[in-house]
C-alpha positions as CSV (number, residue, x, y, z in Angstrom):
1,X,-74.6,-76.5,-37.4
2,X,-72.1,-73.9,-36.0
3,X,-73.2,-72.0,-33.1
4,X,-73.0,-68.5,-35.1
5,X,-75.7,-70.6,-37.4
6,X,-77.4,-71.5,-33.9
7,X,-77.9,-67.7,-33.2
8,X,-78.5,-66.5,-36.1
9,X,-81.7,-69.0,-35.9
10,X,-82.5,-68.1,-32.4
11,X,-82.5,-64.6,-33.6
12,X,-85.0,-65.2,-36.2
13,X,-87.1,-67.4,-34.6
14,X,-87.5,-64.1,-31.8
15,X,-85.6,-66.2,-28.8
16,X,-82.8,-65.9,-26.7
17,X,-80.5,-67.8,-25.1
18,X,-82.4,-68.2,-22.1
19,X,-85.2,-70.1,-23.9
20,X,-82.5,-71.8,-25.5
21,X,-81.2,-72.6,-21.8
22,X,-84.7,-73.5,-20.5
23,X,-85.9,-75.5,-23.7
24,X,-82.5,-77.6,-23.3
25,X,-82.3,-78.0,-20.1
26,X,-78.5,-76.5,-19.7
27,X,-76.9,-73.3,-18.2
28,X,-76.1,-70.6,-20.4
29,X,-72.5,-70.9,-19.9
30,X,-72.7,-74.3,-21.2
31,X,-74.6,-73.0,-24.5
32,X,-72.1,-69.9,-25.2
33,X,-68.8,-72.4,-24.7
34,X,-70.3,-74.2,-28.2
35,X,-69.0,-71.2,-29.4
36,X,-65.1,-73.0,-29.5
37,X,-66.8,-75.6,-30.9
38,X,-67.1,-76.9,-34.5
39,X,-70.2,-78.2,-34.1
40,X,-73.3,-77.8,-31.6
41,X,-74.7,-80.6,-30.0
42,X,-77.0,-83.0,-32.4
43,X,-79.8,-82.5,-29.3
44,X,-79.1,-78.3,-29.7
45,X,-79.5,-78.6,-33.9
46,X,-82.6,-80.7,-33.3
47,X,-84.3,-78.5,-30.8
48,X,-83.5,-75.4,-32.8
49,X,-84.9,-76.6,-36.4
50,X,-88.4,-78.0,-34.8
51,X,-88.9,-74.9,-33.0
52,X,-88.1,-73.3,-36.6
53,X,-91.0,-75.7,-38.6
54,X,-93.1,-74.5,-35.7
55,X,-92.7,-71.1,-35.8
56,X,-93.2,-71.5,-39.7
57,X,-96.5,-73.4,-39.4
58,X,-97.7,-70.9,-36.5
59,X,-96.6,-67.8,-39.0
60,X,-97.9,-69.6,-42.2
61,X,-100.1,-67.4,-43.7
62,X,-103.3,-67.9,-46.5
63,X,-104.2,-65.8,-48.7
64,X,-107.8,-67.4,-48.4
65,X,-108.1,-65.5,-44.7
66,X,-108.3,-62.4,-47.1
67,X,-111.1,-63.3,-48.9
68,X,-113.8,-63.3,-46.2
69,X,-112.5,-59.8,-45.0
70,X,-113.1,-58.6,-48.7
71,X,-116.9,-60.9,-48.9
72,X,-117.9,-59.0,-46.0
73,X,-116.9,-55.4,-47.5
74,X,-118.8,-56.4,-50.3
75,X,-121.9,-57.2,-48.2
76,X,-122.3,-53.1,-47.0
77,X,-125.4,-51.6,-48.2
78,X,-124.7,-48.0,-49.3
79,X,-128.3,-47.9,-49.9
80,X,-129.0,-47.2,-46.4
81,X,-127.8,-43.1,-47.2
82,X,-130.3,-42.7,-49.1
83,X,-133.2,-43.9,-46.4
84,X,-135.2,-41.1,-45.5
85,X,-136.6,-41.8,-42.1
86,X,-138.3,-38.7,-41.2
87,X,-140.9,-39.5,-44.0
88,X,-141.4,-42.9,-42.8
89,X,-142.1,-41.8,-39.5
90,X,-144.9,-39.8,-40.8
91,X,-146.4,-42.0,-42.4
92,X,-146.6,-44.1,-39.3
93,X,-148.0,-41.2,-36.7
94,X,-150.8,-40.7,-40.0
């Protein structure tokens, strides 16, 4: 993996290089001179594509997490317009 690959995956995974810093334990400066390099470090590519499965699995979404929003919609009584209250209220004070 290049380092230009490196960023580009930092950048969709939503992180910098100072989590990148942090997560490997190095200095910035250290990460940014993989740039003149052919490769970046196997530790760096291995970091980088577990934090990618887990930002997949945390971003995985399922369609079934739809269906209890649209369940419940179908649950709503409309029939509750048409109550007339006042009348029952009468009825009970009679």
């Amino acid at each position: 993996m290049t380092y230009k690959e490196f960023l580009e995956l930092l950048e969709e995974l939503q992180l910098d290089l100072d989590s990148a810093s942090e997560a490997l334990d190095l200095e910035i400066s250290d990460i940014e001179a993989w740039e003149e390099e052919e490769e970046i470090p196997k530790s760096a590519e291995k970091w980088i594509k577990k934090e990618k499965v887990e930002f997949a699995s945390l971003n995985n979404t399922n369609e079934d997490n739809d269906f209890e929003d649209e369940e419940d919609e179908e649950l709503i009584d409309d029939d509750d317009d048409n109550l007339d209250l006042d009348s029952e209220i009468d009825e009970e004070e009679k």
